[in-house]
C-alpha positions in Angstrom: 19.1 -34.0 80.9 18.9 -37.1 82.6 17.3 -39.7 84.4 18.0 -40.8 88.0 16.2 -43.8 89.5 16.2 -43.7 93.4 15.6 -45.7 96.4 12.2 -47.0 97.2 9.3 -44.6 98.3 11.2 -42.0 96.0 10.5 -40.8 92.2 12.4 -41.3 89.4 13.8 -37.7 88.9 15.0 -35.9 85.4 18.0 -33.9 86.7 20.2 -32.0 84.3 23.9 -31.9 86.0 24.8 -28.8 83.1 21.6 -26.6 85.0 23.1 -27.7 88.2 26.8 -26.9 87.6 25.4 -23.9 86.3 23.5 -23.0 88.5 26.5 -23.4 90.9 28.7 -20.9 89.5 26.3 -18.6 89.1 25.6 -18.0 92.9 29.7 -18.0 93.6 30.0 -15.2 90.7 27.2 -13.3 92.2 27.3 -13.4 95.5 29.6 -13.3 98.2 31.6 -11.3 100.4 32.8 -9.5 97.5 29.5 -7.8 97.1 28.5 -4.5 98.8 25.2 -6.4 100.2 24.2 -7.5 103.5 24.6 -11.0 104.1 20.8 -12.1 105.0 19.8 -10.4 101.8 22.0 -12.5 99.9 21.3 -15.6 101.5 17.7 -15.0 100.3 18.6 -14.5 96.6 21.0 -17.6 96.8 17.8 -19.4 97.9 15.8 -17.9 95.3 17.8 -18.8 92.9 18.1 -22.4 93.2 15.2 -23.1 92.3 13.2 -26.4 90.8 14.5 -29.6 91.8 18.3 -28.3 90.0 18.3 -26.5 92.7 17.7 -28.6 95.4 20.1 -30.9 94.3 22.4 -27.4 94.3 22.0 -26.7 97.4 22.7 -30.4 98.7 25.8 -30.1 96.6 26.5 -26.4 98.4 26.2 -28.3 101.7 27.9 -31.4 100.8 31.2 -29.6 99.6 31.2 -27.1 102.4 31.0 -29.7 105.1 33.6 -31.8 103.1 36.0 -28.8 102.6 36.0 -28.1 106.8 36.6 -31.6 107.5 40.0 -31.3 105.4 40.7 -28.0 106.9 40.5 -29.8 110.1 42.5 -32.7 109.6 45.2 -30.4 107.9 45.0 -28.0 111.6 45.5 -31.5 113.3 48.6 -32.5 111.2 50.2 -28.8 111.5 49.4 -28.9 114.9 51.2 -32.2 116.2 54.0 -31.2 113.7 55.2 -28.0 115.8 53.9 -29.0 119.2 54.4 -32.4 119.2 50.7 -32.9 120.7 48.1 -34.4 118.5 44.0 -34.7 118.8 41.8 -36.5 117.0 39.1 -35.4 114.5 36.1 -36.6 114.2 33.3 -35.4 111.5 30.9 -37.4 114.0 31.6 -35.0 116.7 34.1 -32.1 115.9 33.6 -31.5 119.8 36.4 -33.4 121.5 38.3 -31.7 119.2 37.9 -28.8 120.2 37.9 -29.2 123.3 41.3 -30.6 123.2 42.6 -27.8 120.9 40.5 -24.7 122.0 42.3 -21.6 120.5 44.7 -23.4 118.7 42.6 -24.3 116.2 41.6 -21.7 113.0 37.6 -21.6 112.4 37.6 -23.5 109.4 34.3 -22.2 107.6 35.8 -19.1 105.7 38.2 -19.3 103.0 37.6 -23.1 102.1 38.5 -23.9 98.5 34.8 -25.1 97.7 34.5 -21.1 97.4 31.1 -21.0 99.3 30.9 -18.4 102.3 28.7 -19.3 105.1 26.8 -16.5 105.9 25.8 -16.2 102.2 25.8 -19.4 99.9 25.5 -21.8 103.0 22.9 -20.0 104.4 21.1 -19.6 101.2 20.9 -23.4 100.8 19.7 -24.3 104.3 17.0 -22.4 103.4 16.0 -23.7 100.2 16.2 -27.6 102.5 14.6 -25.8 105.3 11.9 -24.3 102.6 11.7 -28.0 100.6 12.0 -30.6 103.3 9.2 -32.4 101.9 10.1 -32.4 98.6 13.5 -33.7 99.1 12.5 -36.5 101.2 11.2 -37.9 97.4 13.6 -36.5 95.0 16.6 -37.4 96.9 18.0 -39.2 99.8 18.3 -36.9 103.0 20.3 -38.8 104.8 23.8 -37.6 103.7 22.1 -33.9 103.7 21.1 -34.2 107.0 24.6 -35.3 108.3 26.2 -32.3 106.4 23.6 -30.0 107.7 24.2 -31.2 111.8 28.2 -31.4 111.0 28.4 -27.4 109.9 26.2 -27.0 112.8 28.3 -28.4 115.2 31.3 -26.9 113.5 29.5 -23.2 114.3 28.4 -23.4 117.8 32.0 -25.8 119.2 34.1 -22.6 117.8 31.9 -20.2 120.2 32.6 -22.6 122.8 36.2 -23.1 122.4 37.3 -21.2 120.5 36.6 -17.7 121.1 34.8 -17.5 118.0 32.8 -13.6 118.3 29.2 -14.3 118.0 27.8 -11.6 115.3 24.5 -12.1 114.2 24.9 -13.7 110.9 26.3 -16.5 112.6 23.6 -16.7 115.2 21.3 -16.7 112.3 22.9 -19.0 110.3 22.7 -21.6 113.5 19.2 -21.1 114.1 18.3 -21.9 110.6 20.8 -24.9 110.5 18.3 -25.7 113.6 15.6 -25.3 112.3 16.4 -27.0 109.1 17.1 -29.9 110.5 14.3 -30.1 112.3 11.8 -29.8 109.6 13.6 -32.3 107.1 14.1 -34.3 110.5 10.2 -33.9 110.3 9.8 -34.9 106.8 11.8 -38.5 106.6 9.7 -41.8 107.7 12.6 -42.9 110.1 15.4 -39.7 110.6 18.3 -41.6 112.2 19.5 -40.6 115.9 20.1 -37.4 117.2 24.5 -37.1 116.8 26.7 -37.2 119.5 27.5 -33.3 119.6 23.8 -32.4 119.3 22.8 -34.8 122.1 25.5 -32.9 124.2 24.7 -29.4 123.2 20.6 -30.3 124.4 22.2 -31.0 127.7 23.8 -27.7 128.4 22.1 -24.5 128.8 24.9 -22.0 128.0 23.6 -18.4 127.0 26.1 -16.8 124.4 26.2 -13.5 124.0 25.5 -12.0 120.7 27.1 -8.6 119.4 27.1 -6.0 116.9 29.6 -4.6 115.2 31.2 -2.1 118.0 31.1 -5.2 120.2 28.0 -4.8 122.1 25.3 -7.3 123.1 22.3 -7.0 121.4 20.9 -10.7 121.9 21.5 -13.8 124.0 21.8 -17.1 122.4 21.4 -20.7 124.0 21.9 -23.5 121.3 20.9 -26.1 123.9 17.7 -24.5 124.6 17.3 -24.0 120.7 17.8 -27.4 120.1 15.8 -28.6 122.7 12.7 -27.3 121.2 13.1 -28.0 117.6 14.8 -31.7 117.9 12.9 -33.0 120.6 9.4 -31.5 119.6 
C-alpha cells in the first residue's frame, strides 16, 4: 500500500499497485472472448469488478495500454506498408484520420489481438464504464487528462475504420462508441478546464454520415451517426 501525492485541487490517494496488478489479471483470466458469454454482459462484470479507487486506477491503466498498444500496431502497418509498396503515410495518435484516409483498406483494424491482451468489446468496454460511472471521482484521485486522450484516441480509432476501412459495424462496436461518447462527455463534464475538442472529433461533429449497423446474418437493425452523437454530448 502506498501513498500518492497529486496535483493541486486533488487528494492524496493510498493506492496499492499489488491490488491493482491483481486486479488486472484477474479480468484478462476471466473474461474475454474465450468465454461462452455475450460481450455486454461481460463488460458489466469487468466494470463491476474494478471497483474502489484500485479500480479506477485499473481501468485508466486498461485504457492507457490499449490505446498505447494500437498506436504501435499502427506505426508497425505504416513501416510494412512503405516496405512492400514503396508508399508511406503518416501516423498520428492526434488524429489517426489522415491516416486512414490515405491507407483505407490497406490498413488491419488494430484493436483485436494487441499484446496488452485486452479485447475491446469486453475489457475496454468494461473500463469506459467504470470512467463513464466515476467521472467525478477521478477528477480528484487522478489526473484525467491522459485518460481522456486515450479515451478520444480508441474512439477515433473505432469510427475512422468504419469509414475507411470497411470495418462491419455489429452492435458491440456501435455500443462500445457510444459509451466512449458518452464517457467522454461526462468526465469532459467533470474537469474545471477539459482541454479542446481533438482534431478527429472536431471533424467527425462536422459530418452527418449514417452507418448502418447489422446483426449477425448481415442485416440492418440500427443506424448510427457519430457526428450527430457527438454533437449532442460534446457540445451540450
Amino acid at each position: 500500500m502506498r501513498w500518492f501525492r497529486l496535483g493541486p485541487g486533488r487528494q492524496q490517494v493510498q493506492q496499492d499497485p499489488d491490488r491493482q496488478a491483481a486486479l488486472l489479471h484477474d479480468i484478462r483470466q476471466r473474461f474475454g472472448p474465450h468465454v461462452q458469454v455475450r460481450f455486454t454482459d461481460q463488460a458489466r462484470e469487468v466494470a463491476h469488478a474494478l471497483n474502489g479507487d484500485d479500480g479506477l486506477f485499473a481501468a485508466a491503466t486498461v485504457l492507457r495500454d490499449f490505446a498505447d498498444a494500437a498506436a504501435s500496431d499502427m506505426h508497425s502497418q505504416a513501416a510494412a506498408n512503405y516496405q512492400r509498396t514503396g508508399r508511406g503515410f503518416a501516423v498520428d495518435r492526434r488524429n489517426y484520420r489522415p491516416a486512414w484516409k490515405a491507407a483505407g483498406p490497406e490498413l488491419r483494424w488494430p484493436l483485436f489481438a494487441l499484446p496488452c491482451g485486452f479485447h475491446p468489446y469486453v475489457h475496454v468496454a468494461g473500463a469506459v464504464l467504470v470512467v463513464g460511472a466515476n467521472a467525478k471521482r477521478i477528477t480528484k484521485v487522478m489526473d484525467p487528462d491522459p485518460l481522456l486522450v486515450h479515451l478520444f484516441e480508441v474512439l477515433d480509432l473505432t469510427v475512422a475504420g468504419w469509414e475507411f476501412g470497411n470495418v462491419r459495424v455489429d452492435a458491440d462496436i456501435a455500443g462500445l462508441a457510444l459509451a466512449l461518447v458518452s464517457t467522454t462527455r461526462d468526465l469532459r463534464a467533470a474537469m474545471d478546464e477539459p482541454p479542446p475538442l481533438p482534431p478527429a472529433v472536431r471533424e467527425l461533429m462536422r459530418r452527418n454520415n449514417t452507418i448502418t449497423v447489422l446483426d449477425l446474418s448481415g442485416h440492418g437493425v440500427a443506424a448510427f451517426n457519430p457526428g450527430k452523437e457527438m454533437r449532442e454530448a460534446l457540445l451540450a
